[in-house]
C-alpha positions, 0 to 999 in steps of 0.5 A: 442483514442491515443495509447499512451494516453491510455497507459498513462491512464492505467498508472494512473488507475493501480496507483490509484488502487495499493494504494487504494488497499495497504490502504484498505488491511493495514487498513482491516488488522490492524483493523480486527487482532487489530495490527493496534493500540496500547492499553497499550504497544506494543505487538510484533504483533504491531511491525510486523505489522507496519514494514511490513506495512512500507516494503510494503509501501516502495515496492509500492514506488518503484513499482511507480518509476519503472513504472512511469520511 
């Protein structure tokens, strides 16, 4: 196999698997805790939550973006 085509697979295989593993750690966490939904009003668990989910969020776009440069 081509070096640089097995590069390039790693590439997508490590993509694939940071975004599952970023959705399957946000999605575990938020309904496990029950911070990832809002019942009556929003609690301050709620707010951290999605805030840290969005920062996390906005780091593996940026991790994406480097790798992929």
């Amino acid at each position: 196999m081509d070096p640089e085509m097995l590069r390039f697979f790693k590439k997508i295989m490590n993509s694939f698997f940071l975004g599952f593993m970023w959705i399957f750690g946000v999605a575990a966490f938020g309904l496990f805790y029950k911070w990832g939904y809002i019942e009556s009003t929003a609690t301050w668990q709620n707010i951290l939550f999605y805030a840290l989910s969005f920062i996390s969020f906005l780091l593996l776009i940026w991790y994406y973006y480097k790798s992929w440069k």
